[in-house]
C-alpha positions, 0 to 999 in steps of 0.5 A, spaced: 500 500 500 502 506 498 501 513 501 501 519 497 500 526 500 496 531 496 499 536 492 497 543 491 494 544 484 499 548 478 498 554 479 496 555 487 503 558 490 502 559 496 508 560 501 511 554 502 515 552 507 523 553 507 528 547 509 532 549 516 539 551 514 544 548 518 547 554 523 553 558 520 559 556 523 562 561 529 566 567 526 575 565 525 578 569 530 585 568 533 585 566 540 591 566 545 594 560 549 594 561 557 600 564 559 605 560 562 608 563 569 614 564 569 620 560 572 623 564 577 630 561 579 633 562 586 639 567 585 645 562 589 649 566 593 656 563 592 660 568 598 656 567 604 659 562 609 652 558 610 652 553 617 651 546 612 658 548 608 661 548 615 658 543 617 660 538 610 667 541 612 668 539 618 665 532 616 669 531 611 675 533 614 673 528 621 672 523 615 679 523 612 683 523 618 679 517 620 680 514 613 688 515 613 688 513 621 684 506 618 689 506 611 696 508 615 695 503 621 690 498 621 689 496 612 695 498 608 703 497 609 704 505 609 707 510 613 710 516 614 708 523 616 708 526 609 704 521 606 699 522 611 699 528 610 697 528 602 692 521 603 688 525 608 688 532 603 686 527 598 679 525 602 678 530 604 676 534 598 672 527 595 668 527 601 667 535 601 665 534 593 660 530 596 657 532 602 655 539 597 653 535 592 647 532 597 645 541 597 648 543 591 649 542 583 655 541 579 657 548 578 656 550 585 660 543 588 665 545 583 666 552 585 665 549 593 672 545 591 675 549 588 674 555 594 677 549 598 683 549 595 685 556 594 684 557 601 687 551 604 694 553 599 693 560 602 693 557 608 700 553 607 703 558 606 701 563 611 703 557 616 710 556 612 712 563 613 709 564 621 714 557 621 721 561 618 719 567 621 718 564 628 723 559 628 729 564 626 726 567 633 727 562 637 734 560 635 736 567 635 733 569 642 740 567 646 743 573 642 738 578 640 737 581 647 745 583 647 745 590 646 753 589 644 750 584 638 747 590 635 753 596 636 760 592 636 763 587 630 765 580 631 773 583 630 774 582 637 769 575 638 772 569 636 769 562 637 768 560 643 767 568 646 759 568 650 755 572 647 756 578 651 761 580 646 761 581 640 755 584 634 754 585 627 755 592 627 759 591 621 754 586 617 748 591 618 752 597 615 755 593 609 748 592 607 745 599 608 751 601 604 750 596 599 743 596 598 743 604 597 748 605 592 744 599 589 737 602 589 741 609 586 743 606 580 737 601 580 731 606 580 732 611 575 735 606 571 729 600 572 724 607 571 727 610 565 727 604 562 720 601 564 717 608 561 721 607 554 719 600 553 712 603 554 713 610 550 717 609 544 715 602 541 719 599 536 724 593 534 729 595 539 724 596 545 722 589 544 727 586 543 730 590 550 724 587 553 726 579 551 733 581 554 729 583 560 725 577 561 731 574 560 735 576 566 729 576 570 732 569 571 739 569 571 743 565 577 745 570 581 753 567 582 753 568 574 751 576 576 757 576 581 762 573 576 760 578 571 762 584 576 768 580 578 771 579 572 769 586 569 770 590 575 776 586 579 780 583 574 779 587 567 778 595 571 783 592 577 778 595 582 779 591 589 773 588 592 770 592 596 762 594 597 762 598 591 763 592 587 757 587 591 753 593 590 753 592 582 753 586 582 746 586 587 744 591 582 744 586 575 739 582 580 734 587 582 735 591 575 731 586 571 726 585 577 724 592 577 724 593 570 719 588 569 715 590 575 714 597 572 714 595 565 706 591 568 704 598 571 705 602 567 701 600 561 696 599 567 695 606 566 689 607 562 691 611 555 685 616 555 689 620 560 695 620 555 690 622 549 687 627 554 695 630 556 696 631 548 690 635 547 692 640 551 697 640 547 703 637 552 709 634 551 710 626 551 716 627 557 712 632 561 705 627 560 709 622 562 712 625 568 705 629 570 700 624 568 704 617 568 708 616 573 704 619 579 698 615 576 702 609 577 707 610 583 703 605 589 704 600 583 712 602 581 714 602 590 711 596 589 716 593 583 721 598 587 719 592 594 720 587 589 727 588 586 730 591 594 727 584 596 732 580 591 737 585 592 737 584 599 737 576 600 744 575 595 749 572 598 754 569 593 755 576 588 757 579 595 761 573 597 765 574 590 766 582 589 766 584 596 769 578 600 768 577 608 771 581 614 770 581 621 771 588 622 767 594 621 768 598 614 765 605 614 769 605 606 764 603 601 770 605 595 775 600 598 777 593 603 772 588 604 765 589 606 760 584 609 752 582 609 747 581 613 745 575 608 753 573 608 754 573 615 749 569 617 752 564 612 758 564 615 756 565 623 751 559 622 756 554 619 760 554 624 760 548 629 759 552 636 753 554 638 754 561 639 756 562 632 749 558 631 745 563 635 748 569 632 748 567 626 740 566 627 740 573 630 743 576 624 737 573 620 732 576 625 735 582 624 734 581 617 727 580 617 726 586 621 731 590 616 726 588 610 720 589 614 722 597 615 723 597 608 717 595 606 713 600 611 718 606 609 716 604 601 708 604 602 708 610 607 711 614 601 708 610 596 701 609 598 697 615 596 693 614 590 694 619 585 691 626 586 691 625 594 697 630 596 700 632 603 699 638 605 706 641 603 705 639 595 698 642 596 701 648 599 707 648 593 701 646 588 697 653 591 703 657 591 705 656 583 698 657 582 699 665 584 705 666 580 702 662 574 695 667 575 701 674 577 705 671 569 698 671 565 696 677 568 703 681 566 703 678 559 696 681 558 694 687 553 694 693 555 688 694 552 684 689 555 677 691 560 680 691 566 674 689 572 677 695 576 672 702 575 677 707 571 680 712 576 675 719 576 678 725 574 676 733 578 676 738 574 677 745 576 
């Protein structure tokens, strides 16, 4: 059976029903992904001593000591002082890595190591010096409380005299002759020569800083021969404190040299750009701008070559010979040191010569220490603090630089003065 629906006849066009559309898809648009929060990573502050790194560090060295006790005595066939003393370095830092690495990551465990290391070398060699310094003390105090060990010579002491006869008088002021001519011939030589390494380059200033570099090691015994053979046997000039003066200066000459050579191109070049377009000359640049922008920096390199000057023993040995006796003549005879009398004073199998000889050291020390005090109060100031009296001298030529000007001003020139008035009659 079929089902028809009836149809409207032909001509009947009345509103016919529409078929439903189906609804228009939403509008393109652009749409924004959700912001992510930002990662916000703690800054590591890796110069502040927090209470785990002292505890992993006196944990680690705890360890390691025990460690090296167990290996030393107890599992392994080892022994010795000096060995222990490595093994128990050894652990020491392997236990420290990883105690930090339980808190920390790779860059700040390294950087925990490395602190470690420095610090401890630092260490050792504080302790290295304290040990020198305070053992020539103690074997030195049977002969540094004698006041004569200061004001008399050893010419009148001989081996078996006490200590309450006899000094180093003469040794003392052999090494304050020598070391003055030396710093005489080595600090406008050693400076001169710095400023023109830095001021005049070329072929020749490089190659005088190869052969600077290469007397920076030069055996002091071959600075000694060398003055020996050109001054005593060649010139035919006796050995005398002259002599060991020159040869200490080819020490410390190539040292200073070096020194002031590193400081000086420390100096920033802006301010000799600066100098030149006042239009300044290169000698005065130098002496008014480089020199005393550097000066802390070449007391420094003056410290150093005094240092090495003042600690030789063979050049002295070899151009000024030894003596017992006092010698105010730089010129002529033998003259002694404080580095030569030690040498002889402690080879000598009795014990008083021991004990002045570890005397000598310790006035030695002192000696050096003065220097240095001297050097850094003269040569401390930074440039442009002055002291009253360069001040007082910078304000006086002031004035007389102010009273020239005015002198060579024309004559016409408007004056601040009101002109003189005139009365007429």
């Amino acid at each position: 059976m079929t089902v028809t629906t009836a149809q409207s006849p032909p001509g009947d066009q009345g509103p016919q029903p529409t078929p439903a559309e189906p609804p228009a898809p939403p509008a393109a648009g652009t749409t924004l992904p959700g912001r992510r929060k930002a990662r916000t990573e703690a800054r590591r502050n890796l110069s502040t001593l927090r209470a785990t790194d002292v505890y992993a560090m006196l944990g680690a060295a705890a360890a390691s000591l025990c460690v090296s006790w167990l290996l030393f005595d107890r599992l392994l066939p080892f022994n010795g002082a000096l060995g222990f003393v490595v093994v128990a370095y050894a652990l020491f830092l392997g236990l420290y890595a990883l105690l930090v690495s339980f808190d920390e990551d790779g860059p700040a465990v390294r950087d925990r190591v490395a602190a470690a290391v420095v610090q401890s070398l630092g260490v050792v060699m504080l302790a290295v010096l304290a040990f020198v310094v305070v053992y020539t003390l103690y074997e030195g105090r049977d002969a540094l409380p004698h006041l004569n060990f200061y004001t008399e010579s050893m010419a009148d002491a001989g081996p078996i005299e006490p200590l309450d006869v006899g000094g180093i008088l003469h040794a003392i002021v052999g090494t304050l002759w020598q070391i003055s001519i030396a710093l005489l011939i080595c600090i406008p030589a050693g400076l001169v020569c710095a400023v023109f390494l830095n001021e005049v380059p070329g072929a020749f200033s490089r190659f005088v800083r190869t052969m600077v570099e290469a007397m920076t090691a030069l055996p002091s015994i071959v600075a000694g021969l060398f003055i020996y053979a050109t001054f005593i046997l060649a010139l035919g000039f006796d050995r005398s404190g002259l002599a060991a003066a020159l040869a200490i200066s080819v020490m410390m000459l190539p040292i200073i040299i070096r020194a002031s050579d590193v400081v000086i191109r420390l100096v920033p070049g802006t301010l000799r750009e600066a100098s030149y377009a006042l239009g300044t000359s290169r000698w005065r640049t130098v002496w008014h701008v480089v020199l005393p922008t550097s000066r802390s920096g070449l007391t420094t390199a003056i410290i150093l070559g005094t240092a090495r000057g003042v600690g030789e023993t063979s050049p002295v040995l070899l151009t000024a010979g030894y003596t017992a006796e006092l010698n105010m003549n730089p010129l002529r005879d033998p003259m002694v040191s404080l580095p030569l009398a030690t040498f002889e004073l402690v080879k000598s199998p009795e014990p008083t010569y021991i004990a002045r000889g570890f005397g000598t050291a310790a006035v030695l020390l002192v000696l050096v220490l003065v220097l240095f005090v001297l050097a850094r109060i003269l040569g401390g100031r930074g440039p442009g603090q002055l002291t009253r009296r360069q001040e007082h001298r910078r304000v006086k030529a002031s004035r007389r630089d102010a009273k020239r000007f005015a002198s060579h001003a024309p004559a016409d020139q408007p004056s601040d003065r009101p002109a003189p008035t005139r009365s007429t009659p």
